[in-house]
DRENVO-700871 format. One record per residue: x, y, z of N, C-alpha, C, O, CB in turn. Coordinates in nm, 4 decimals, padded with zeros to 6 digits, always signed. Glycine has a CB too. Example, Ala and Ser with C-alpha at 12.3 -4.5 7.8 and 13.67 -1.06 7.14 Angstrom:
{{+01.3190,-00.5690,+00.7800},{+01.2300,-00.4500,+00.7800},{+01.3200,-00.3300,+00.7800},{+01.4236,-00.3319,+00.8465},{+01.1308,-00.4473,+00.9046}}
{{+01.2850,-00.2250,+00.7080},{+01.3670,-00.1060,+00.7140},{+01.2900,+00.0030,+00.7870},{+01.3409,+00.1138,+00.8039},{+01.4084,-00.0598,+00.5725}}
END
This chain:
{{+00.0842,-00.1177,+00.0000},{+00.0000,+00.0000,+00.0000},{+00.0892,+00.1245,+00.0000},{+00.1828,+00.1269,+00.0798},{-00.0961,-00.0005,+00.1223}}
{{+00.0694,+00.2247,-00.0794},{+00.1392,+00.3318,-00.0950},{+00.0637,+00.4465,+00.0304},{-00.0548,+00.4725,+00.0507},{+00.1310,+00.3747,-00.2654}}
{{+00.1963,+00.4994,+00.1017},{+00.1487,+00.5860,+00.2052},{+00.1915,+00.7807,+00.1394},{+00.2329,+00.8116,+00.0277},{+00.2493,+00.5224,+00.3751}}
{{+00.1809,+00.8127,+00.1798},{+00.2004,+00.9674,+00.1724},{+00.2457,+01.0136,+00.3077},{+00.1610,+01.0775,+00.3701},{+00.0631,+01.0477,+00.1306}}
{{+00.3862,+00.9906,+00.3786},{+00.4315,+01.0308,+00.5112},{+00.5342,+01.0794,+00.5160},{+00.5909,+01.1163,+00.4132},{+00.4381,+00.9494,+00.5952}}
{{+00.5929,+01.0945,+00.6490},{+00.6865,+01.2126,+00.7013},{+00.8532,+01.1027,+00.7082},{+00.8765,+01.0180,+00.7945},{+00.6113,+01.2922,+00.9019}}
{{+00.9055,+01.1241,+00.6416},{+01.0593,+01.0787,+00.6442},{+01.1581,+01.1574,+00.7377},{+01.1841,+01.2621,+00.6784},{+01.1193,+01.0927,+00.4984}}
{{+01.2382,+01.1522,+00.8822},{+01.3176,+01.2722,+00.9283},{+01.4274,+01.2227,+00.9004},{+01.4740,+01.1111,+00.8773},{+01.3095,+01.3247,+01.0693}}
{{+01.4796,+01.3843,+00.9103},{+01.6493,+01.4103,+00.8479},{+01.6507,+01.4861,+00.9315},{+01.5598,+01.4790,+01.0142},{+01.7047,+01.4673,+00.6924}}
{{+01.7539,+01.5906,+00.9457},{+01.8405,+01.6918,+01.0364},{+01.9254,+01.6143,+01.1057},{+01.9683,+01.5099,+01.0568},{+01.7619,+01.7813,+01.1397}}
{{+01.9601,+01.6570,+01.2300},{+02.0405,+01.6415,+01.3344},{+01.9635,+01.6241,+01.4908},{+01.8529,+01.6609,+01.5304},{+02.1314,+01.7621,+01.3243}}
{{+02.0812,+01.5473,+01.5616},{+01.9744,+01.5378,+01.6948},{+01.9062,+01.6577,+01.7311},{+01.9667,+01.7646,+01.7239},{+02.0457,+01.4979,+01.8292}}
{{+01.8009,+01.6535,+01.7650},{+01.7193,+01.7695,+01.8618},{+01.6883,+01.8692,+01.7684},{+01.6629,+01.9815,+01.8118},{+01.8091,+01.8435,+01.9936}}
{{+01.6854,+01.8449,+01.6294},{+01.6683,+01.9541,+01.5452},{+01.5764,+01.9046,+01.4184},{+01.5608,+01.9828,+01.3246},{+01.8133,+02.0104,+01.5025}}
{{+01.5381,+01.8227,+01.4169},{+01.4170,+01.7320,+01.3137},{+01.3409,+01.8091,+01.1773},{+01.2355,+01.8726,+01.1817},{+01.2710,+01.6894,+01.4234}}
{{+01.4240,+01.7844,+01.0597},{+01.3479,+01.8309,+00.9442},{+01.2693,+01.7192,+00.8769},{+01.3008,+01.6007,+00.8872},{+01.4406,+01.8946,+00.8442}}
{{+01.1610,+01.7658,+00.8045},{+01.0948,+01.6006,+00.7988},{+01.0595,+01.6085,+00.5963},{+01.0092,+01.7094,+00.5469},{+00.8812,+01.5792,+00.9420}}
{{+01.0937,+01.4983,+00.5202},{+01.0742,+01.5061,+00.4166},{+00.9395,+01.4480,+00.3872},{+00.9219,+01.3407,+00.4448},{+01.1724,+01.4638,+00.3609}}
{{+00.8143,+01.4994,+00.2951},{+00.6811,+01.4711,+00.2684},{+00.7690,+01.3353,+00.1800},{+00.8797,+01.3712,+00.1399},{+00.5645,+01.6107,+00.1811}}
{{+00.7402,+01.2217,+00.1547},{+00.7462,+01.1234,+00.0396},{+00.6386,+01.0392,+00.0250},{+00.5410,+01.0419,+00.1000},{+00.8560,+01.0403,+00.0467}}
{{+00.6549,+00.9483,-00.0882},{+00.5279,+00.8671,-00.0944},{+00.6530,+00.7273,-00.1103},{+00.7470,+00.7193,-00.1893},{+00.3857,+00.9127,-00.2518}}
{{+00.6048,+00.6209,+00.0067},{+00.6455,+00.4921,-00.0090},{+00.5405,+00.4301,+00.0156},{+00.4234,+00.4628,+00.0346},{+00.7496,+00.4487,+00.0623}}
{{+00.6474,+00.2508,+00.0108},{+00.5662,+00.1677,+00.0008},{+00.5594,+00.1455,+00.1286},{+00.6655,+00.1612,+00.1890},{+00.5870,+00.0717,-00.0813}}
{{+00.4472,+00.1064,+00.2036},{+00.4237,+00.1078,+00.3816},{+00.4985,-00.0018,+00.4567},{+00.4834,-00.0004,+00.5788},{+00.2556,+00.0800,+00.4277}}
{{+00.5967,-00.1208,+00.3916},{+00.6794,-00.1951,+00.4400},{+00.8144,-00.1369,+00.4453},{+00.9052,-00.2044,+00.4938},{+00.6721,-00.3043,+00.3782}}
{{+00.8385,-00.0095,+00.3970},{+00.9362,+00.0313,+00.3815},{+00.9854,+00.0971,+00.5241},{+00.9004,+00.1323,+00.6059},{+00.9252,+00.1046,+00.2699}}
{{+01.1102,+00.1106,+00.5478},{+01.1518,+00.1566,+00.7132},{+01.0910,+00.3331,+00.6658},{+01.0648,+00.3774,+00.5539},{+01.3911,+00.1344,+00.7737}}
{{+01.0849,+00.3975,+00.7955},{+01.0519,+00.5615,+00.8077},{+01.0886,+00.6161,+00.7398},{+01.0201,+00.6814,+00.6610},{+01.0821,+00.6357,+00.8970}}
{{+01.2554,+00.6111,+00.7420},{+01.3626,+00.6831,+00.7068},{+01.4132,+00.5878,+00.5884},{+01.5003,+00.6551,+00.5333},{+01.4654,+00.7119,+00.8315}}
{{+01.4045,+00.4841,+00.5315},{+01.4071,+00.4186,+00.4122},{+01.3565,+00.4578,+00.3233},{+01.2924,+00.5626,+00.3160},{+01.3748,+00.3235,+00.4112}}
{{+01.3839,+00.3516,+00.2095},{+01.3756,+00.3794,+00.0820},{+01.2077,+00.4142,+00.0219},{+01.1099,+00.3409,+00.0370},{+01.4456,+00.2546,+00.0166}}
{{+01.2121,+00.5428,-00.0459},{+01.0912,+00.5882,-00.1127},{+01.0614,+00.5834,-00.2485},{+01.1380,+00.5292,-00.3282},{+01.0764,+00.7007,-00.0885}}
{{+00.9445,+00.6417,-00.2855},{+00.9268,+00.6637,-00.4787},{+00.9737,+00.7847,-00.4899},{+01.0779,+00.8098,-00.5505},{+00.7565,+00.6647,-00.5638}}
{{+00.8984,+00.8747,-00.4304},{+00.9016,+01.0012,-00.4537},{+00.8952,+01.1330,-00.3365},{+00.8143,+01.1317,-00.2437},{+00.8027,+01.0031,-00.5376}}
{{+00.9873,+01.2366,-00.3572},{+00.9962,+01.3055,-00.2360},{+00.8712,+01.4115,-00.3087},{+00.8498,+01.4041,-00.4297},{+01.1730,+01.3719,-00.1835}}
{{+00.8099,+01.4884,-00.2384},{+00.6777,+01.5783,-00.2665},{+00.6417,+01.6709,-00.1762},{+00.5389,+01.7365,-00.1595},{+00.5596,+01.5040,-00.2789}}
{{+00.7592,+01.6634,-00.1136},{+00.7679,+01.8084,+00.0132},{+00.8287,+01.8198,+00.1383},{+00.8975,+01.7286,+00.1840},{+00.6428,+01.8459,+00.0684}}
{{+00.8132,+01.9004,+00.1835},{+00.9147,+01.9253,+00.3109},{+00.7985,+01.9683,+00.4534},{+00.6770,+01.9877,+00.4491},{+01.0463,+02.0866,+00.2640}}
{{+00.8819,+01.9718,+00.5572},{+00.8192,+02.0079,+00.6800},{+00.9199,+02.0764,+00.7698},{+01.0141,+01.9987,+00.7849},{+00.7594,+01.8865,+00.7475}}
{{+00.9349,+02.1627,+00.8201},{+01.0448,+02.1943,+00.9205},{+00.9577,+02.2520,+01.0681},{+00.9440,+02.3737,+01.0813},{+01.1609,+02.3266,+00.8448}}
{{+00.9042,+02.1610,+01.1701},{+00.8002,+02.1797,+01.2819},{+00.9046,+02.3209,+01.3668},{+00.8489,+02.4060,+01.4361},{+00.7674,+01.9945,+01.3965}}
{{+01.0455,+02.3201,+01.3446},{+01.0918,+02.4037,+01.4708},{+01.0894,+02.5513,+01.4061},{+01.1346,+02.6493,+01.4653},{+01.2594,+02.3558,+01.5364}}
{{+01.0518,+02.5543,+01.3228},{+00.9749,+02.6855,+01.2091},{+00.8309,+02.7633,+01.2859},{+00.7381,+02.6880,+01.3154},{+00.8990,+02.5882,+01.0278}}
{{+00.8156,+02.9277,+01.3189},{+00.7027,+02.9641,+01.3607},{+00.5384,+02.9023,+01.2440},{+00.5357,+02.9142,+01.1215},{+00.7371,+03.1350,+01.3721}}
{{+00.4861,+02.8745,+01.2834},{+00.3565,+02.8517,+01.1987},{+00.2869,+02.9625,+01.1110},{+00.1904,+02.9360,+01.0394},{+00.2541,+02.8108,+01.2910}}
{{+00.3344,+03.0711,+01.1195},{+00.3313,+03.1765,+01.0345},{+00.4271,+03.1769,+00.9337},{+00.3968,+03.2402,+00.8326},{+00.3394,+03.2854,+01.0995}}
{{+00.5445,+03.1169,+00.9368},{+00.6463,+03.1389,+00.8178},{+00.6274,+03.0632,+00.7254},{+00.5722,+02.9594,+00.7619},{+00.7788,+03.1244,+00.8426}}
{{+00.6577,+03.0714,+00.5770},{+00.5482,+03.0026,+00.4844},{+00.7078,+02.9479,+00.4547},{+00.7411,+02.9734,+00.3390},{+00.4173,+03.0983,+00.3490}}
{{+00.7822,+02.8988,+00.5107},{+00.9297,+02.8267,+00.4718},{+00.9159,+02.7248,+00.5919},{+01.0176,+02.6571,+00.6074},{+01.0945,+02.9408,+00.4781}}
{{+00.8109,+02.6982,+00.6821},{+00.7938,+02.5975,+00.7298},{+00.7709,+02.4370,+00.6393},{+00.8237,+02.3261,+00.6311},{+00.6988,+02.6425,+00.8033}}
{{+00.6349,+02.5287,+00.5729},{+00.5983,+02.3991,+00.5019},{+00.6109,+02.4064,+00.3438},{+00.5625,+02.5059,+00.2899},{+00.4484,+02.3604,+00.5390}}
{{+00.6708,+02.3113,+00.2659},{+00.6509,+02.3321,+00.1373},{+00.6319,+02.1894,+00.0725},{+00.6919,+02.0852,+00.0990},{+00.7647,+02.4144,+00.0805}}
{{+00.5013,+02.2204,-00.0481},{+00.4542,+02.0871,-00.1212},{+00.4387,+02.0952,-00.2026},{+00.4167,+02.2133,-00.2297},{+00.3691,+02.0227,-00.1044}}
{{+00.4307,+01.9984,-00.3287},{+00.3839,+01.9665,-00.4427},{+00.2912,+01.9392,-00.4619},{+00.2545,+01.8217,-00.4605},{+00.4219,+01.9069,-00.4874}}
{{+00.2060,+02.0528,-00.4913},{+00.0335,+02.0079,-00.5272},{+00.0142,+01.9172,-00.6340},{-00.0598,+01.8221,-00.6092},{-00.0631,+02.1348,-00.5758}}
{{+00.0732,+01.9260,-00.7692},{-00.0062,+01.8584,-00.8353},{+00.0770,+01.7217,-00.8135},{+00.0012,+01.6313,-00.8487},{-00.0351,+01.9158,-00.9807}}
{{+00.1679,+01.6817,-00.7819},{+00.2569,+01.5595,-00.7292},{+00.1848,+01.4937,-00.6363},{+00.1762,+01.3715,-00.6485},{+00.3923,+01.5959,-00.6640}}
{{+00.1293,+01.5492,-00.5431},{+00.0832,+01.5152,-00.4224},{-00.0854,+01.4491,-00.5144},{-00.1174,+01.3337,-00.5431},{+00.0835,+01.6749,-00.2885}}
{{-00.1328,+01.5338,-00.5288},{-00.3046,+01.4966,-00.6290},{-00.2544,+01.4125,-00.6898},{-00.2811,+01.3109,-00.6256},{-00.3935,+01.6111,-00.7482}}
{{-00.1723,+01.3727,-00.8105},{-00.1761,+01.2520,-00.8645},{-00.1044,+01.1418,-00.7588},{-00.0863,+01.0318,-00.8109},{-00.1079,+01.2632,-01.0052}}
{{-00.0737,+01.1502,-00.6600},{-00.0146,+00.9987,-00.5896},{-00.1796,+00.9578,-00.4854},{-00.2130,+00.8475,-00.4422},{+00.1834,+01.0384,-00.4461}}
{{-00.2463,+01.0782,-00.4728},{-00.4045,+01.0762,-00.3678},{-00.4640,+00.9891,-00.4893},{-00.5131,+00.8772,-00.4746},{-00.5169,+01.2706,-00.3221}}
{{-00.4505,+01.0658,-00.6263},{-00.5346,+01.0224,-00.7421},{-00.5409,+00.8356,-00.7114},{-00.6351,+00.7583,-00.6940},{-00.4451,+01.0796,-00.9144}}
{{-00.3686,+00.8144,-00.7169},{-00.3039,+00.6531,-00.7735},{-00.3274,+00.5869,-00.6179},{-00.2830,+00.4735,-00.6001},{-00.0864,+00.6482,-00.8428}}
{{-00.3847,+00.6439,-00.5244},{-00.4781,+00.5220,-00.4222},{-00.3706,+00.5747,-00.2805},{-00.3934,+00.5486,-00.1623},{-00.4572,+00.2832,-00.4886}}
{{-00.2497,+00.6555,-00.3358},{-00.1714,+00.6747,-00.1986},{-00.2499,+00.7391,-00.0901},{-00.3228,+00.8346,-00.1171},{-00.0451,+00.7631,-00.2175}}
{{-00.2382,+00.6857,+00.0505},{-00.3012,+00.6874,+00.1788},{-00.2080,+00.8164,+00.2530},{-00.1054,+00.7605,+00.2917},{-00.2917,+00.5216,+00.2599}}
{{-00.2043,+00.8849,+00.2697},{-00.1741,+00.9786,+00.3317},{-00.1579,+00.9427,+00.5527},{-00.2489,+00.8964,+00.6215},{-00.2993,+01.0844,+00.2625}}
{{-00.0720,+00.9682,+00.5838},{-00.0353,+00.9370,+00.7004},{-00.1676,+01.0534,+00.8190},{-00.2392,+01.1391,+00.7672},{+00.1577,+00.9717,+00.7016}}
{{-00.1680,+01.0249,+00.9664},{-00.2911,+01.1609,+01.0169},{-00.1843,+01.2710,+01.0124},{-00.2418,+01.3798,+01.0094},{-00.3828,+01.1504,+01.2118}}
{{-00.0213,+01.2876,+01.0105},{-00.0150,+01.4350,+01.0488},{+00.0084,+01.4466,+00.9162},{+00.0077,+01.5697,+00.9164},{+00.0925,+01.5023,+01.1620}}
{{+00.0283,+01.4192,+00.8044},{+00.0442,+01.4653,+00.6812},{-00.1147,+01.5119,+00.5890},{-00.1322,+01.5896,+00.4952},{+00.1305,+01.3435,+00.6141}}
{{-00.2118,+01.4234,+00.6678},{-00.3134,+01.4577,+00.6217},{-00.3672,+01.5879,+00.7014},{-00.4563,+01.6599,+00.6564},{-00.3929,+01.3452,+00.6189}}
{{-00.3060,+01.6083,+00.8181},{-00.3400,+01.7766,+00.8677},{-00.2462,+01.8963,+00.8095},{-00.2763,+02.0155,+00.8024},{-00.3184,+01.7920,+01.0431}}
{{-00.1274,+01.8350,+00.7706},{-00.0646,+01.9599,+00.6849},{-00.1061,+01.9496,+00.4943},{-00.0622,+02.0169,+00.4010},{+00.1374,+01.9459,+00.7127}}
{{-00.1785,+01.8680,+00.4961},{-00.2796,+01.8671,+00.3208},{-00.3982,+01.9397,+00.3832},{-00.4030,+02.0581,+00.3498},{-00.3467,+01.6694,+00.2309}}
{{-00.5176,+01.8901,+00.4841},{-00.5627,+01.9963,+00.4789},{-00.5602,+02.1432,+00.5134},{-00.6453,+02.2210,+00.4701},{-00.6154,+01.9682,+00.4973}}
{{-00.4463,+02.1846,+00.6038},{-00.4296,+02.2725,+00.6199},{-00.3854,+02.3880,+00.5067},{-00.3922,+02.5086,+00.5303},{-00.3752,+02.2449,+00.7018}}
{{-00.3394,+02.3318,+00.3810},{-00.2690,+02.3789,+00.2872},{-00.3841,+02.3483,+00.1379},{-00.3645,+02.3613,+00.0171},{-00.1091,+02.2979,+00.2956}}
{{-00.4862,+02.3105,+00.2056},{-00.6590,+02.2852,+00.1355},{-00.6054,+02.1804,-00.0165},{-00.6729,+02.1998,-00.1176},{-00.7657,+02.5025,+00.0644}}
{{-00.5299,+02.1126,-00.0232},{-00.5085,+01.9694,-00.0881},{-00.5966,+01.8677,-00.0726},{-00.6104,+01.7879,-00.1654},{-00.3973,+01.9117,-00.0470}}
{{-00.6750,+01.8524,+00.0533},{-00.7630,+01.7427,+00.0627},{-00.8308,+01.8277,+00.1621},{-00.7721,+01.9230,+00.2132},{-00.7082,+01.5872,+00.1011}}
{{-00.9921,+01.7863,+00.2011},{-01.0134,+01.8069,+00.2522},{-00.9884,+01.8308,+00.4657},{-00.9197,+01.8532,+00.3660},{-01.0574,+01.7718,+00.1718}}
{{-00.9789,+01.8411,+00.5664},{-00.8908,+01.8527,+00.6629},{-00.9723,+01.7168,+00.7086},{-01.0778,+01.6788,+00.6578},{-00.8762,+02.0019,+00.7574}}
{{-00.8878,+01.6406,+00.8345},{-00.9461,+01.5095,+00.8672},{-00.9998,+01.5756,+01.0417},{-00.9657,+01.6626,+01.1219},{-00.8044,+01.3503,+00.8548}}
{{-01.0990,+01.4703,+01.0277},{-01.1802,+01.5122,+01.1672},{-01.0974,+01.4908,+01.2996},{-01.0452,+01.3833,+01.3294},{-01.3210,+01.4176,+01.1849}}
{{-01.0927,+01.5814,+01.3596},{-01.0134,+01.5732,+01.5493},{-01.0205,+01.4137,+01.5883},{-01.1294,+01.3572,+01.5781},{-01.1389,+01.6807,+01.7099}}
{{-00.9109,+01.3446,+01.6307},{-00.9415,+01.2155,+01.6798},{-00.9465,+01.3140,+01.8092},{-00.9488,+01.4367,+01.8190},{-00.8307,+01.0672,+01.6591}}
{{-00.9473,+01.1870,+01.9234},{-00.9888,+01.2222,+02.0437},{-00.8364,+01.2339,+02.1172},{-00.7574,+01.1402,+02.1058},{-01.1017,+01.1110,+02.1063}}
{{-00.8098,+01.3251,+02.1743},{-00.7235,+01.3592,+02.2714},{-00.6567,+01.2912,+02.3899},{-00.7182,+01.2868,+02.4964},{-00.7726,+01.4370,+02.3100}}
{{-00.5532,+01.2458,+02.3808},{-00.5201,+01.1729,+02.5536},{-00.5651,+01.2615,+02.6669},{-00.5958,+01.3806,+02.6618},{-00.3395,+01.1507,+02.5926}}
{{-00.5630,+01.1853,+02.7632},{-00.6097,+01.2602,+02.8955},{-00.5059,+01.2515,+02.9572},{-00.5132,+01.3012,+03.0696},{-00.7260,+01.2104,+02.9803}}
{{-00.3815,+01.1956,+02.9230},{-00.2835,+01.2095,+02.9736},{-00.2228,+01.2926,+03.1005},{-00.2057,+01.2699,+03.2203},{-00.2465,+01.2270,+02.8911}}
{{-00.1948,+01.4217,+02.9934},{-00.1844,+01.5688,+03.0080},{-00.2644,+01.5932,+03.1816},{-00.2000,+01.6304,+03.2797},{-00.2819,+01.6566,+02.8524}}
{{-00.4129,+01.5617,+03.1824},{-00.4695,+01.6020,+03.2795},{-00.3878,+01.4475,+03.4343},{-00.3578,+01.3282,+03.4365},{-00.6695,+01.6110,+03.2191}}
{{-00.3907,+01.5739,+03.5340},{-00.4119,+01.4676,+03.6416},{-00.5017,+01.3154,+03.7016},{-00.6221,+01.3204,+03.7270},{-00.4336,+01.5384,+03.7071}}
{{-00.4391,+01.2178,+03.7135},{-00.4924,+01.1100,+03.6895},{-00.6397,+01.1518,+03.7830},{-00.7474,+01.1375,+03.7252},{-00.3902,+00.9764,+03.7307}}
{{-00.6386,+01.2023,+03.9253},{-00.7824,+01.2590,+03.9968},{-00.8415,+01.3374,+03.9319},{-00.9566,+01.3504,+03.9738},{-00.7780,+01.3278,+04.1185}}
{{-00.8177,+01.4008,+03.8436},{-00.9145,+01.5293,+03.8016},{-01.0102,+01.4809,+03.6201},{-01.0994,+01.5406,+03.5598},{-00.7700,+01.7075,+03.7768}}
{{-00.9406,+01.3604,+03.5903},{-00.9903,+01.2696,+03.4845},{-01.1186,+01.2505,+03.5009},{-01.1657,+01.1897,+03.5971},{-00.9287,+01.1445,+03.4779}}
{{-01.1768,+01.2945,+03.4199},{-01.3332,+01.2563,+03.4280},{-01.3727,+01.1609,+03.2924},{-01.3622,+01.1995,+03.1760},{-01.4353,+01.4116,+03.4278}}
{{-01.4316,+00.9971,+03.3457},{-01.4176,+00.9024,+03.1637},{-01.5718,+00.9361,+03.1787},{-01.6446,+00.9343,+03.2779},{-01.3536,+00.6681,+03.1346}}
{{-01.5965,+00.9676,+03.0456},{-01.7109,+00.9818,+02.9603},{-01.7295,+00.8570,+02.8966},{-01.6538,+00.7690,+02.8556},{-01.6984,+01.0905,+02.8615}}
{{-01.8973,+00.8808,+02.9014},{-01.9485,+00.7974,+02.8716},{-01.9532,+00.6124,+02.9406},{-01.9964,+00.5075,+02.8928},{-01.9094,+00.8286,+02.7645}}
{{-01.8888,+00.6459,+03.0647},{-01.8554,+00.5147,+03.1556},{-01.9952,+00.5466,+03.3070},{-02.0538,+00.6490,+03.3419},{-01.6283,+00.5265,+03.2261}}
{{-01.9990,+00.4219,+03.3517},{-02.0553,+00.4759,+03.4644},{-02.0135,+00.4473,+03.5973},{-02.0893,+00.4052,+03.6846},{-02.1704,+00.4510,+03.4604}}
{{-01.8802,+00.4729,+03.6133},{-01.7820,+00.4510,+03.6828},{-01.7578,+00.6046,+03.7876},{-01.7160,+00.6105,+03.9032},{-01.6636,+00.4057,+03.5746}}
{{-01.8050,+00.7240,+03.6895},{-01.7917,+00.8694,+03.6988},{-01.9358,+00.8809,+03.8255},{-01.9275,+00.8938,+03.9477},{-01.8130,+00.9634,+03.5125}}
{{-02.0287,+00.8728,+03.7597},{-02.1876,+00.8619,+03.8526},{-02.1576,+00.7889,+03.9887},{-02.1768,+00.8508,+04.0934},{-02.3250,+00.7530,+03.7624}}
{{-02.1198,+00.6835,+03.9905},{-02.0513,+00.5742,+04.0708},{-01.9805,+00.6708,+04.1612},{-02.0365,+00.7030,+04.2660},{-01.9480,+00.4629,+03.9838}}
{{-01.8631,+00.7200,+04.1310},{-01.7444,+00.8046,+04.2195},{-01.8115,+00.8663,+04.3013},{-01.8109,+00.8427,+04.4221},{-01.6492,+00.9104,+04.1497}}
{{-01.8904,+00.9699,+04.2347},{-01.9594,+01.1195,+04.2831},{-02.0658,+01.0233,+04.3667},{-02.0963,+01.0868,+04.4677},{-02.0411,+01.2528,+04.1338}}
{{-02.1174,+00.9271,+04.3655},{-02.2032,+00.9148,+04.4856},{-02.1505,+00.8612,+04.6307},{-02.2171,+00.8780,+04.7329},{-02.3076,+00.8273,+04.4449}}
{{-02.0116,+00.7886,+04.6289},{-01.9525,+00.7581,+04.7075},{-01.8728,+00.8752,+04.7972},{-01.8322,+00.8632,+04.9128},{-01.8925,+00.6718,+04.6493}}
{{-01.8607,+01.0120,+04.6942},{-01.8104,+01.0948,+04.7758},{-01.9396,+01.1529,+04.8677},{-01.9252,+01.1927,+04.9833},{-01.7287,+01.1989,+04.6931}}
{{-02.0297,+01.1512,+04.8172},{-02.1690,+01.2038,+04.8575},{-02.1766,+01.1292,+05.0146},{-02.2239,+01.1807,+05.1159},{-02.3097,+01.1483,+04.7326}}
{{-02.1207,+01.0047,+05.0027},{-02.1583,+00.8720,+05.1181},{-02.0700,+00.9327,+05.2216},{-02.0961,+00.9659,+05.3373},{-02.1065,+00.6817,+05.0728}}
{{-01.9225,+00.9418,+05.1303},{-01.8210,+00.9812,+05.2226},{-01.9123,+01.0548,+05.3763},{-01.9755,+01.0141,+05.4738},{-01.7096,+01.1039,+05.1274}}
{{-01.8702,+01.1746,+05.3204},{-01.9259,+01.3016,+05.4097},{-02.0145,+01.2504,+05.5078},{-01.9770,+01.2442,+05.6249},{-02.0090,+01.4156,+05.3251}}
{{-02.1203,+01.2154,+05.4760},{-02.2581,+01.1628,+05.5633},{-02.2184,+01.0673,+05.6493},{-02.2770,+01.0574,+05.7571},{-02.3799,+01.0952,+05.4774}}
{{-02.1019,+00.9725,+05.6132},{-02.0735,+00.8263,+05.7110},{-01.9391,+00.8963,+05.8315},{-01.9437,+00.8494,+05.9452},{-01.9873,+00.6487,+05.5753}}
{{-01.8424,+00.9890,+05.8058},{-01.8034,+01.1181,+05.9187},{-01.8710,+01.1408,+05.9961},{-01.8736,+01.0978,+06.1115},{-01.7881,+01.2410,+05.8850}}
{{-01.9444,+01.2207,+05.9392},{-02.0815,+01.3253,+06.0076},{-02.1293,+01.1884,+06.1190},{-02.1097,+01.1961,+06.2403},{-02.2560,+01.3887,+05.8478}}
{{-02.1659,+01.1193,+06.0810},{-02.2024,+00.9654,+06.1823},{-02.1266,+00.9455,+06.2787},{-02.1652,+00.9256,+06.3938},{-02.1895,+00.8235,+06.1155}}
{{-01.9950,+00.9494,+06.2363},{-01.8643,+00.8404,+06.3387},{-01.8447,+00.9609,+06.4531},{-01.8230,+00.9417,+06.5727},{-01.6562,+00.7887,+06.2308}}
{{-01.8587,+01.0986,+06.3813},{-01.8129,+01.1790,+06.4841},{-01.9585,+01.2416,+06.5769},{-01.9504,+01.3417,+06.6480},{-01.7141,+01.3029,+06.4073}}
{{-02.0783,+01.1667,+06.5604},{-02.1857,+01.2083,+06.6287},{-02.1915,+01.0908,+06.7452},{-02.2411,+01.1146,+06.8553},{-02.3187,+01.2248,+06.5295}}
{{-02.1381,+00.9664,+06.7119},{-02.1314,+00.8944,+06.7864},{-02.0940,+00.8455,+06.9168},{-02.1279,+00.7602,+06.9989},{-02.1142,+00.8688,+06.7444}}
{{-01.9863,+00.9619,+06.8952},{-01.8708,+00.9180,+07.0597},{-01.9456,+01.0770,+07.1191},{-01.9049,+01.0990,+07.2332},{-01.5972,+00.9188,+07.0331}}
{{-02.0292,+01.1730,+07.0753},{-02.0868,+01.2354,+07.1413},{-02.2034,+01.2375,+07.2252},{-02.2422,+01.3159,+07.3118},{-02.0862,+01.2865,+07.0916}}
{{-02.2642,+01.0962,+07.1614},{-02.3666,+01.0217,+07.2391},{-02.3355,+00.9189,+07.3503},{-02.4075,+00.8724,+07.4387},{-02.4399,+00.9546,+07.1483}}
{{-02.1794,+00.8936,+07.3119},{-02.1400,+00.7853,+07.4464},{-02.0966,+00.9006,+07.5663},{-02.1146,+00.8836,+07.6869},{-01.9750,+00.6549,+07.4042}}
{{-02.0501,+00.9924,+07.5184},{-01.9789,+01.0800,+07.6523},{-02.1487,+01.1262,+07.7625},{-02.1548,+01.1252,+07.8854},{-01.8669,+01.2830,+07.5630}}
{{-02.2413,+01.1544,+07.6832},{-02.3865,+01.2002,+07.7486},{-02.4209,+01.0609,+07.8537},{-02.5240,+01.0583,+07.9210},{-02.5314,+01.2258,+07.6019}}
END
């Protein structure tokens, strides 16, 4: 299967990335058909020497069935070559493992009523030894 992805070159800690179209058994940084653009990410997103492509290179390899990789397909649509691909969903990583809220589980409903319990079963333990001292 022919891909449309990101090949890197530069130097450590400094990552330039070549657009090519290979064959998808091929290593990252291995052998390609055709190079069809560039990427340089440590570039401001305003400088138009960040990104550079071959439109009509790029349309005929989309034409010949090539699959386009997800970040290559956000710098095609960003550069309106294909249409842009829809937001996958985000890690929650990033957020603190307590402050994680899973959607669509009912594990969340579950939590929040146990904290609800919490409080009320306190409120108990410490009314208790006020009834033994009377």
């Amino acid at each position: 299967m022919l891909k449309l992805r990101l090949s890197r070159g530069g130097t450590k800690k400094r990552p330039v990335y070549k657009v090519v179209v290979a064959d998808s058994r091929f290593a990252r940084d291995g052998r390609f058909i055709e190079k069809v653009g560039f990427f340089n990410p440590l570039l401001p997103k305003e400088k138009k020497e960040r990104i550079g492509l071959e439109a009509e290179r790029i349309k005929y390899w989309l034409g010949q069935g090539a699959q386009p990789t997800t970040r290559v397909a956000r710098i095609l649509g960003e550069n309106q070559l294909m249409p842009m691909p829809a937001n996958g969903k985000n890690p929650q990583k990033a957020i603190p493992k307590k402050d994680r809220k899973k959607e669509g589980s009912e594990e969340a409903p579950k939590a929040e009523a146990k904290k609800e319990e919490a409080p009320k079963a306190e409120a108990k333990k410490e009314e208790a030894p006020k009834a033994e001292k009377k």
